[in-house]
ROVONU-974819 format. One record per residue (C-alpha): x, y, z. Coordinates in steps of 0.02 Angstrom, whole numbers, plus 50000, padded with zeros to 5 digits. Layout:
% ROVONU-974819
XYZ ...
This chain:
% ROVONU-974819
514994964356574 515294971156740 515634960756912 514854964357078 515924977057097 515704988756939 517424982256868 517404984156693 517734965156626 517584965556435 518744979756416 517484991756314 517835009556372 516705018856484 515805029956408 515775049556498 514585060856445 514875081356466 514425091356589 512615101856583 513465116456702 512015127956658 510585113156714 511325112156851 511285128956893 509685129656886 509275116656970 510235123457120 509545140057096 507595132557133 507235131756965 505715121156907 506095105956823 504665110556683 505565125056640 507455119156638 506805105756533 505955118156419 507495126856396 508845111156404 507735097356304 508955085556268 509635083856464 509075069156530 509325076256709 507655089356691 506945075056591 507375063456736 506805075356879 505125075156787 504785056756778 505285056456973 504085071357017 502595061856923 503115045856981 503045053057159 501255060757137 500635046157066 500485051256868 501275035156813 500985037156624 501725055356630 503125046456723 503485034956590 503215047956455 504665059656557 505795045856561 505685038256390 506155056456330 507445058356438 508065037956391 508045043856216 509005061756267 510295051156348 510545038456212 510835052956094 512155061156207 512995044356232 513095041356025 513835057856024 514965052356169 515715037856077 514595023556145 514385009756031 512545002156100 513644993956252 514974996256373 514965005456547 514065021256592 514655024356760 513585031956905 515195039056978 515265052056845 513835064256888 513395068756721 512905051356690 511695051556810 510445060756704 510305045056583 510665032456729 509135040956829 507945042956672 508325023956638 507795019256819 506265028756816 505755021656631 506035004556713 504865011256880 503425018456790 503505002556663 503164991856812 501985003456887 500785003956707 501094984956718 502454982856548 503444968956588 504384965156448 504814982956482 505414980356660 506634966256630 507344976856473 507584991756550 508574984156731 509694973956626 510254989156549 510364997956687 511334984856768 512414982056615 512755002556617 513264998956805 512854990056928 512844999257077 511675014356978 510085004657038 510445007257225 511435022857211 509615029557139 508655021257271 509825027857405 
């Protein structure tokens, strides 16, 4: 469990997942999120980007269908990682942010398509991953 201000308090390591240097290539070279995910399916960034973009146009079940691909990417990458089903996943390591992102937006669309059990599941993970991802995304 983490305090207010991310400090880890149980003493499980964070866990630091590896760098996707050619996703984000593309992304910074305009490519379309569609694509890079075609090509990278198991980064939860492109999966991430895609819940967002549906999210934003109002396809709330594609949303959550994006995300829980890229939640499921991400928990693969973080078993491979070393992460044990807990411990930190901090924000301040950008290529966490891929997971951190595609959790928040599986939590977003749950809410929007009205699965609470859902909801509450998804932002205590998120919160227990670290607590400052939640308004980092939002910022």
């Amino acid at each position: 469990m983490s305090d207010a201000l991310g400090k880890n308090l149980l003493g499980i390591p964070e866990t630091l997942l590896p760098e996707e240097t050619d996703v984000e290539a593309k992304f910074a070279a305009g490519e379309e999120a569609v694509d890079i995910a075609a090509a990278h399916p198991t980064s939860s960034l492109a999966w991430a980007v895609l819940a967002a973009e549906a999210y934003d146009g109002g396809h709330y079940v594609e949303s959550y269908a994006y995300a829980r691909v890229g939640y499921h990417r991400g928990l693969d990458s973080l078993r491979k990682a070393g992460w044990r089903g807990q411990g930190p996943v901090p924000w301040t390591h950008a290529p966490n942010r891929g997971f951190l992102r595609s959790l928040y937006a599986l939590g977003r669309a749950a809410a929007a398509i009205g699965e609470t059990d859902e909801v509450e599941r998804i932002n205590r993970f998120l919160d227990d991953s670290d607590p400052t991802a939640k308004a980092a995304i939002e910022a």
